[in-house]
C-alpha positions as CSV (number, residue, x, y, z in Angstrom):
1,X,0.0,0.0,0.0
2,X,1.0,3.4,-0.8
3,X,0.1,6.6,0.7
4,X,-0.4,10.1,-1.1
5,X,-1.7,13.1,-0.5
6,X,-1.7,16.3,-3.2
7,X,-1.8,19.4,-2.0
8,X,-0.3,23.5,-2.7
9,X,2.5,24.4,-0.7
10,X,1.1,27.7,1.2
11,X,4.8,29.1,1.2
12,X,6.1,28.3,-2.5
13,X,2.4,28.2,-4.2
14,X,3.8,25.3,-5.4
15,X,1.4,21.8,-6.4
16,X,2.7,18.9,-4.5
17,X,1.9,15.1,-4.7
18,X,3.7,12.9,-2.2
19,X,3.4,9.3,-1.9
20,X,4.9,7.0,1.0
21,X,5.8,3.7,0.6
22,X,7.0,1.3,2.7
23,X,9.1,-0.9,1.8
24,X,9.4,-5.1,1.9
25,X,12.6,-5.8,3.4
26,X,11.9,-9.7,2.7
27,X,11.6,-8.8,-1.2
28,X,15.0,-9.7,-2.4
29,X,14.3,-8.6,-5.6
30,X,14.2,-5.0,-4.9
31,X,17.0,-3.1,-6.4
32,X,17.8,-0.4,-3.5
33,X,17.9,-3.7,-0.8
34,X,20.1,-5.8,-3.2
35,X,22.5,-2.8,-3.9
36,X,22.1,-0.9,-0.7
37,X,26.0,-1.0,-0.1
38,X,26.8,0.4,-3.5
39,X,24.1,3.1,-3.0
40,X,24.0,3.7,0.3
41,X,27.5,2.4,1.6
42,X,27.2,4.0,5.2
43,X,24.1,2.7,5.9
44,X,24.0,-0.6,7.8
45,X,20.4,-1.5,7.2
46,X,17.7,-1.3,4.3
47,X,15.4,1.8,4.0
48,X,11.9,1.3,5.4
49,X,10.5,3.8,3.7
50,X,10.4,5.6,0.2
51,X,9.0,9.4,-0.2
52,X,7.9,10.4,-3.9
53,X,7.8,14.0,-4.2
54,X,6.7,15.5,-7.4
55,X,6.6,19.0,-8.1
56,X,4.2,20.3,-11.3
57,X,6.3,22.4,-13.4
58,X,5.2,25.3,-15.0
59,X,5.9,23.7,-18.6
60,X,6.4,20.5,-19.4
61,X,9.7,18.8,-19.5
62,X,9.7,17.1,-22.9
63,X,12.6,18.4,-25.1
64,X,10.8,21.2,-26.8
65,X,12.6,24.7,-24.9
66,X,15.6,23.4,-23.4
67,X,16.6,26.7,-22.0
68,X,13.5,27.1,-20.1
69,X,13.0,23.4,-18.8
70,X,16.7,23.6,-17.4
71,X,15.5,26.9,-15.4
72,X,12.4,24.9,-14.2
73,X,14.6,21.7,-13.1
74,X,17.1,24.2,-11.3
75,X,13.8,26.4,-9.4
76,X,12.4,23.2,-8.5
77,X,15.5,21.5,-7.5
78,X,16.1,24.8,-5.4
79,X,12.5,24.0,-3.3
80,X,13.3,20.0,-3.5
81,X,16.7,21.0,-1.3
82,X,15.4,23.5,1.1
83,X,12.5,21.0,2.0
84,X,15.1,18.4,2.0
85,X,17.1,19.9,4.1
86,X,14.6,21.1,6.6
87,X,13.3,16.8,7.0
88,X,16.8,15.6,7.4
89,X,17.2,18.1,10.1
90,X,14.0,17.3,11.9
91,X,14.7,13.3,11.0
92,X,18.7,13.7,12.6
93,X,17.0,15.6,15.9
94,X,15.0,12.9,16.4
95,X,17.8,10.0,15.8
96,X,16.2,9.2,12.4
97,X,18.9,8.1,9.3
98,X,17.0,9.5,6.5
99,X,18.5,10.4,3.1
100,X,17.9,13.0,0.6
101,X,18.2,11.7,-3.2
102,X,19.6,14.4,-5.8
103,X,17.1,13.9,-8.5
104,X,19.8,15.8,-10.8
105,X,22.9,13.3,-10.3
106,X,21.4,10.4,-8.4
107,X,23.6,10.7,-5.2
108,X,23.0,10.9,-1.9
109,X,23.2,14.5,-0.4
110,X,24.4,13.5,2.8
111,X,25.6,10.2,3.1
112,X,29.1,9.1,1.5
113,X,28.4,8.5,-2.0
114,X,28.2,5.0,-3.7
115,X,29.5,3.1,-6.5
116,X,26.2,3.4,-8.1
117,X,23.8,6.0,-8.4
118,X,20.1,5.9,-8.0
119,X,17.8,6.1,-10.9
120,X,14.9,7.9,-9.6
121,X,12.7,7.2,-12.9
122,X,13.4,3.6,-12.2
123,X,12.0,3.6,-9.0
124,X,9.3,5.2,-9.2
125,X,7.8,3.7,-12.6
126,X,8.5,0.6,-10.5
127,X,6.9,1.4,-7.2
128,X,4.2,3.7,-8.7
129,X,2.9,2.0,-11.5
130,X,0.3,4.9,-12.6
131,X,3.6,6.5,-13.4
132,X,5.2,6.3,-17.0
133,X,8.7,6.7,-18.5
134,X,8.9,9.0,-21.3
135,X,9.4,7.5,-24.2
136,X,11.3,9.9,-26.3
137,X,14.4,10.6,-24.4
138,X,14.2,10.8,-20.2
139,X,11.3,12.1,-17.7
140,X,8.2,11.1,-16.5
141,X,4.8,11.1,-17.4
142,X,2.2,12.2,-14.5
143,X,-1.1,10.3,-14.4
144,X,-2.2,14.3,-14.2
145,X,0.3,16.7,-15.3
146,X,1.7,14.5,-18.2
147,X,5.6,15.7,-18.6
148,X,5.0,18.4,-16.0
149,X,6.6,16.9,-13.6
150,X,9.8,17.0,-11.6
151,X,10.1,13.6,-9.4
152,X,12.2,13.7,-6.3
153,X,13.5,11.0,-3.8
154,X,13.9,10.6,0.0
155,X,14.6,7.6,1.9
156,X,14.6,6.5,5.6
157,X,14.9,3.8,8.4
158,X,11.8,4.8,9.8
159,X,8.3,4.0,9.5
160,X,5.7,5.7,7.9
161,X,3.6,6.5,10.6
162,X,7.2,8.3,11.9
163,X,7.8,10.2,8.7
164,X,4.7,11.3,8.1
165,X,4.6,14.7,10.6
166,X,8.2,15.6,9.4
167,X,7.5,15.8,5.8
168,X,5.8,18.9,5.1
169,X,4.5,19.4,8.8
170,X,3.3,23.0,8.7
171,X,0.5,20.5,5.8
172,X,-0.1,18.4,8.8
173,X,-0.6,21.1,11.3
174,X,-3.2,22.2,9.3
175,X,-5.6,19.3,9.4
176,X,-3.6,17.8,5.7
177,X,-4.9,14.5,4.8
178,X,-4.2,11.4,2.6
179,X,-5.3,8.0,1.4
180,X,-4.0,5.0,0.4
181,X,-3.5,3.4,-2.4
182,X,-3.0,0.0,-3.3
């Protein structure tokens, strides 16, 4: 089960869907628990849990004005690392080992980096299936914003019940609500 929740950041005005997934440590097929030491080589134990973040861009990221896609990617990779940043701090006060994915290179932004690097397409195309990969060069298509859409990653030891207040809280505070998904 997956859960997600869309909703406009009051600060940015930005549209936000995140999903949270937990994840099967038992599933030996999954790529991020087979590989964790080349991704992740300081960690000693498997995620738990998996944070989609997508951002809807103000134009679609599909080839067509290269100029003014790579100013989108870098605005929205701007917001992606201040919220980023402000979760990791909240997850390290409370003793949490999370881990914030740089959706432009694939590497960890605080952890030593790996030997391989995280393909953040590939995960979520596996993990979300109403997700698509382009297919004409890279991206994503949105079940709602088509190519509109910048995906971001964070990962964590903890639950989903413990990430849930420290993603976003100021959404939370406010009465924010979700649903699952199977």
């Amino acid at each position: 089960m997956v859960f997600k929740t869309t909703f406009t950041d009051s600060e940015t005005k930005l549209n936000l869907d995140l999903y949270i997934q937990s994840f099967d440590v038992d599933d030996e097929g999954e790529y991020i628990i087979q590989h964790r030491e080349e991704l992740l080589p300081d960690w000693v134990a498997p995620p738990q849990t998996m944070i989609f973040i997508f951002f809807q861009c103000q134009c679609p990221l599909d080839g067509t004005d290269l100029a003014q896609e790579q100013l989108e990617k870098d605005r929205l990779l701007s917001k992606f690392n201040q919220l980023g940043l402000s979760f990791y701090a909240a997850c390290s006060n409370r003793g949490i080992v999370s881990e914030i994915i740089c959706p432009k290179n694939g590497f960890p932004q605080y952890s030593r980096k790996g030997k391989n690097i995280f393909s953040i397409q590939t995960i979520v195309v596996r993990h979300l299936p109403l997700f698509k990969k382009a297919t004409q060069g890279c991206g994503l298509i949105h079940p709602s914003w088509g190519r509109a859409v910048y995906p971001c990653l964070i990962l964590s030891l903890a639950s989903e019940e413990q990430i849930k207040p420290l993603i976003c809280p100021g959404f939370w505070r406010r009465g924010g609500q979700g649903h699952l998904e199977a």
